[in-house]
NUDO-107271 format. One record per residue: residue in one letter; x negated, y negated, z of N, C-alpha, C in turn. Coordinates in steps of 0.02 Angstrom, whole numbers, plus 50000, padded with zeros to 5 digits. Atoms other than C-alpha are relative to their C-alpha. Example, Ala and Ser with C-alpha at 12.3 -4.5 7.8 and 13.67 -1.06 7.14 Angstrom:
2
 resn   n_X   n_Y   n_Z  ca_X  ca_Y  ca_Z   c_X   c_Y   c_Z
    A 49955 50059 50000 49385 50225 50390 49955 49940 50000
    S 50042 50059 49997 49316 50053 50357 50039 49945 50037
This chain:
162
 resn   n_X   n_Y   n_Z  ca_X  ca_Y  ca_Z   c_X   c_Y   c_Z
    X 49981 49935 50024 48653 50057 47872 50074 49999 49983
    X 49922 50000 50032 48827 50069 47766 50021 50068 50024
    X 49976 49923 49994 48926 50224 47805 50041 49979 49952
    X 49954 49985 50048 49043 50294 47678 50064 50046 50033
    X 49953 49986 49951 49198 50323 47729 50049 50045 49938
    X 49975 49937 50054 49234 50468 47570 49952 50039 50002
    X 50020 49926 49994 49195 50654 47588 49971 49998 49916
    X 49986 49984 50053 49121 50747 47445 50030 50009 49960
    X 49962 49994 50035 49256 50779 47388 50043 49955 49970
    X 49968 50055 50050 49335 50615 47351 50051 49980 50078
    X 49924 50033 49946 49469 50618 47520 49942 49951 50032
    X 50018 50035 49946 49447 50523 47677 49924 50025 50063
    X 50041 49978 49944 49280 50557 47794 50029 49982 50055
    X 49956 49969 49933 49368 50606 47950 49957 49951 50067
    X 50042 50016 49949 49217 50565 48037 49966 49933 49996
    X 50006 50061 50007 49184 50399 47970 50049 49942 50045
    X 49952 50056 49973 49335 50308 48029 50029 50046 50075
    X 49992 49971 49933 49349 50419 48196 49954 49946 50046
    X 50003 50032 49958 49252 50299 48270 50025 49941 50030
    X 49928 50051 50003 49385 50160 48242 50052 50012 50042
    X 49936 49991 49976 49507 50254 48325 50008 49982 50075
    X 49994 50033 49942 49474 50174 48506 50014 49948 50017
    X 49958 50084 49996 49509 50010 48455 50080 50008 50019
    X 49924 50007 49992 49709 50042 48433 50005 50038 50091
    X 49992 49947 49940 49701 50158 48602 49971 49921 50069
    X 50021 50074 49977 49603 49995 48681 50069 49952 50005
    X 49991 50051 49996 49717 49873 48632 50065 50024 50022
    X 49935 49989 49963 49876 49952 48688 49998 50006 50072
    X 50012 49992 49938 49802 50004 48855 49989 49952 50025
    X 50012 50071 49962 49744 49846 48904 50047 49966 50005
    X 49945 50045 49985 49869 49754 48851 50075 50018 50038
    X 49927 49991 49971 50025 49861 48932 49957 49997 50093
    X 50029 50016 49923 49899 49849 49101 50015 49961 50020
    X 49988 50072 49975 49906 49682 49088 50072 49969 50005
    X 49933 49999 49985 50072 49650 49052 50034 50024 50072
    X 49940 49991 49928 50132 49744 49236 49953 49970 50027
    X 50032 50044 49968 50003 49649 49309 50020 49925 49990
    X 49979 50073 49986 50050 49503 49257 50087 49975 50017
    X 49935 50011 49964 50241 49545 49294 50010 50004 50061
    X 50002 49990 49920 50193 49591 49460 50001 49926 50029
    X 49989 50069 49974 50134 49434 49490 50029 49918 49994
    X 49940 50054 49997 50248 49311 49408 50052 50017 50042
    X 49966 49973 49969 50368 49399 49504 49993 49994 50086
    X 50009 49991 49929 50277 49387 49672 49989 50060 50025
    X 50030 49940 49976 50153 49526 49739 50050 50001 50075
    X 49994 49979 49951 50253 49515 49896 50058 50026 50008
    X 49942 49961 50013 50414 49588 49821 49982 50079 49985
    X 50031 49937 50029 50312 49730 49742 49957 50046 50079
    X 50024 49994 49937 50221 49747 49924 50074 50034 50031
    X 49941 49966 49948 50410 49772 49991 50024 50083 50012
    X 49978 49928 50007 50441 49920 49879 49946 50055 50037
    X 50037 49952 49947 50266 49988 49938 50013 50022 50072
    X 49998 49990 49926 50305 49975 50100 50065 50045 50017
    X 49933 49952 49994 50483 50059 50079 49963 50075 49955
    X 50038 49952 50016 50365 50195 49998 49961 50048 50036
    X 50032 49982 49957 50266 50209 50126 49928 50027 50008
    X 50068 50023 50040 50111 50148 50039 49966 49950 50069
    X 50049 50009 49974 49978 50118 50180 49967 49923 49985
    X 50010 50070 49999 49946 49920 50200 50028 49973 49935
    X 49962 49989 50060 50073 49888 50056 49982 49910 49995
    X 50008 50079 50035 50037 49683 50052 49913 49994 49955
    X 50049 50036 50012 49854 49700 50024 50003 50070 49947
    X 49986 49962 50055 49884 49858 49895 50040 49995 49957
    X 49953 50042 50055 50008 49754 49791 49944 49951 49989
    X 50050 50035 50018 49869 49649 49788 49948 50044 49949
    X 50028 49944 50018 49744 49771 49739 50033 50044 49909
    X 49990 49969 50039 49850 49833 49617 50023 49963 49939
    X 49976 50045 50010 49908 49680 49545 49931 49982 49933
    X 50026 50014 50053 49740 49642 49492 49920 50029 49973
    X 50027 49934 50034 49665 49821 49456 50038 49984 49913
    X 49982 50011 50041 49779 49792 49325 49983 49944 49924
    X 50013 50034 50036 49747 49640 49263 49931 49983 49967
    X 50086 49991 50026 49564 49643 49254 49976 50067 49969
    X 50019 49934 50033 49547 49836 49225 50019 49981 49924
    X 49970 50014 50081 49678 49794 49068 49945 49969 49966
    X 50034 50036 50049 49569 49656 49007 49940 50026 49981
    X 50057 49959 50018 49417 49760 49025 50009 50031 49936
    X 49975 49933 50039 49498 49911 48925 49998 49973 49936
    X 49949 50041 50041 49577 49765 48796 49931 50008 49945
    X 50084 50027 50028 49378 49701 48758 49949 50049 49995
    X 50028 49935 50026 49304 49870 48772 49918 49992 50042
    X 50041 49987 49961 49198 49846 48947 49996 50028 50070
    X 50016 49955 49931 49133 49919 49088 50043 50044 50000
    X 49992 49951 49999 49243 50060 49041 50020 50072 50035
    X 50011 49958 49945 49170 50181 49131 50021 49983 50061
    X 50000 50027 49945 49188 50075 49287 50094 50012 50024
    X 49931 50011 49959 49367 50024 49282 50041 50071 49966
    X 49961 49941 50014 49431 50208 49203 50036 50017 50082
    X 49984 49953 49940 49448 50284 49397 50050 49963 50018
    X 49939 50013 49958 49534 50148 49486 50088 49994 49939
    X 49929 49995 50039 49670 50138 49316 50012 50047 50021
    X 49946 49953 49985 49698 50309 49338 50018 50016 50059
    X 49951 49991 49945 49732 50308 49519 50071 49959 49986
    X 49948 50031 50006 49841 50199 49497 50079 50026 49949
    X 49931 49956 50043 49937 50288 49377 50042 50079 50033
    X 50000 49962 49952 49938 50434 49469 50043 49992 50041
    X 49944 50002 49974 49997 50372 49606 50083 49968 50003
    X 49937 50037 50038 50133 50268 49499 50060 50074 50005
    X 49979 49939 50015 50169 50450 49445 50033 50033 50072
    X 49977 49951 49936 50181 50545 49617 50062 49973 50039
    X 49944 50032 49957 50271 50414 49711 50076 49953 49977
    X 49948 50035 50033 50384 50336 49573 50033 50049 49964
    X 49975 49960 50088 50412 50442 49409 50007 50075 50010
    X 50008 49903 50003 50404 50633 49474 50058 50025 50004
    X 49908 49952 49977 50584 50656 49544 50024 49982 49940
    X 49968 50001 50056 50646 50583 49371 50001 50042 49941
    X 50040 49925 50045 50542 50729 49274 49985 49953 49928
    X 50006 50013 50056 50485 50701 49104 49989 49945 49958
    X 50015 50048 50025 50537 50592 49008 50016 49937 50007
    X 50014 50082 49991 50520 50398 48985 50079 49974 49989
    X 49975 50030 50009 50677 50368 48914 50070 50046 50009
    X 49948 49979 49980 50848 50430 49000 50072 49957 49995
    X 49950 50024 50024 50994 50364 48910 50077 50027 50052
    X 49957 50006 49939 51144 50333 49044 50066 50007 49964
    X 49926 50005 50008 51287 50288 48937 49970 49928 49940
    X 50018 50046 50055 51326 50144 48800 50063 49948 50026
    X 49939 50083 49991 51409 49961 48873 50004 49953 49943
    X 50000 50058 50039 51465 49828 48754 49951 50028 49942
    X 50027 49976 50050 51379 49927 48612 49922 49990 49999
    X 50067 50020 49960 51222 49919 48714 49970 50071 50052
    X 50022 49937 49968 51101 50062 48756 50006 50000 50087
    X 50007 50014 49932 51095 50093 48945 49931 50052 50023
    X 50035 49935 49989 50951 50196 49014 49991 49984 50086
    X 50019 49983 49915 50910 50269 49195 49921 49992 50006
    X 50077 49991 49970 50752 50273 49287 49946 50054 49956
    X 50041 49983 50052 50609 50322 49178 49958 50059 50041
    X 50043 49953 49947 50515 50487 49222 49920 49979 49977
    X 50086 49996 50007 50304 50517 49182 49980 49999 49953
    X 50002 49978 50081 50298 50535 49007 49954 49938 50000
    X 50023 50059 50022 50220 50342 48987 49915 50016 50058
    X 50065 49992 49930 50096 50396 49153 49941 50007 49968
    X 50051 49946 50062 50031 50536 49043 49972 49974 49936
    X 50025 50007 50057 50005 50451 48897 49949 49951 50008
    X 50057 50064 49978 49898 50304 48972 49953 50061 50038
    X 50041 49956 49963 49812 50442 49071 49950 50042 49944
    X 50030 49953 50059 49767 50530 48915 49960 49937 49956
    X 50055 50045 50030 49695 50355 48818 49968 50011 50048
    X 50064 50020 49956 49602 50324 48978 49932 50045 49996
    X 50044 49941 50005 49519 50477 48973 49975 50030 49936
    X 50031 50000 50055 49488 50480 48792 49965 49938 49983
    X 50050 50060 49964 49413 50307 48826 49937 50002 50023
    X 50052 50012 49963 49314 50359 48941 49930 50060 49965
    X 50022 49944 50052 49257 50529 48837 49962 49960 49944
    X 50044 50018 50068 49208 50434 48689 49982 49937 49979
    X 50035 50076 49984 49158 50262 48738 50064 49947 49966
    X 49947 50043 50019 49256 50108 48678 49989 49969 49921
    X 50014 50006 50098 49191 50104 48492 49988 49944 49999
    X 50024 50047 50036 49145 49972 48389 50040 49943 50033
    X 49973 50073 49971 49184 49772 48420 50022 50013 50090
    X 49990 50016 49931 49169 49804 48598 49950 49965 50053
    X 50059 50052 49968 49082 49720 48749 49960 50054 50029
    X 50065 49945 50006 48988 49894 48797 49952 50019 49934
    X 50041 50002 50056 48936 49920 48620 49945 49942 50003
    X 50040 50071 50011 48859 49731 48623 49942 50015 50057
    X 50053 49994 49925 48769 49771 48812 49955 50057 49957
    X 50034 49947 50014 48702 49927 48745 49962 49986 49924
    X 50052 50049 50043 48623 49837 48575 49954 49969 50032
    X 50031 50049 49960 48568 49707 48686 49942 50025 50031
    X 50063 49983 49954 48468 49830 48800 49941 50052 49963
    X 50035 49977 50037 48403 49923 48647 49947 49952 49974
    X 50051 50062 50042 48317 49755 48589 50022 49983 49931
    X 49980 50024 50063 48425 49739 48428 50023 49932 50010
């Protein structure tokens, strides 16, 4: 079945290429998951464990763990466009509590410009603004599945018998 991706009228069908639009939302989410996951742990989960624990994050070695590679596997999930549903909850705890216990006293926004060294931006501690916006793919993710070229699309062919 071809879809046409022009209205009667000659513009763009809106609703043609709306289902496209989870790929870009996909591939950023996954991949900035993965990315602190994988800085966590080049870095050493048991530095990231320290801050938990100066947080006062509840078994902070084996929840740097935990979170380490929520990340990295949720991301890759998100990246490839599976299980979805599954890994949506624990991303957004995690953001969440990124949010409550890191980013709330800073307010707002992401990018708090300090001053300018050596003709070189400086910025302060980042507030929620980046929380919210991964909180909002996730949940439009999880709302409207992970679209086309994904590995739920393929399961869900698969169990149709195509």
């Amino acid at each position: 079945m071809t879809e046409s991706y022009k209205s009667p009228e000659g513009g763009i069908n809106r609703l043609g290429l709306a289902r496209w639009s989870a790929i870009p939302l996909r591939l950023i989410v996954g991949y900035g998951f993965m990315q602190h996951g994988f800085a966590k742990l080049t870095r050493g989960p048991e530095g990231f464990a320290t801050i938990l624990h100066q947080l006062g994050v509840p078994a902070p070695h084996f929840m740097a763990w935990l979170t380490v590679w929520t990340e990295i596997l949720g991301g890759f999930a998100v990246l490839v466009g599976g299980f979805i549903a599954f890994v949506s909850l624990p991303m957004a705890i995690l953001l969440l509590v990124a949010m409550v216990t890191v980013h709330l006293p800073y307010g707002f926004s992401s990018i708090k410009l300090t001053g300018v060294i050596n003709h070189r931006a400086q910025f302060g501690p980042p507030g929620y603004e980046c929380n919210l916006l991964y909180l909002a793919c996730i949940a439009a993710l999880f709302a409207s599945g992970p679209g086309p070229l994904s590995i739920d699309g393929f399961l869900a062919k698969r169990r149709r018998g195509r």
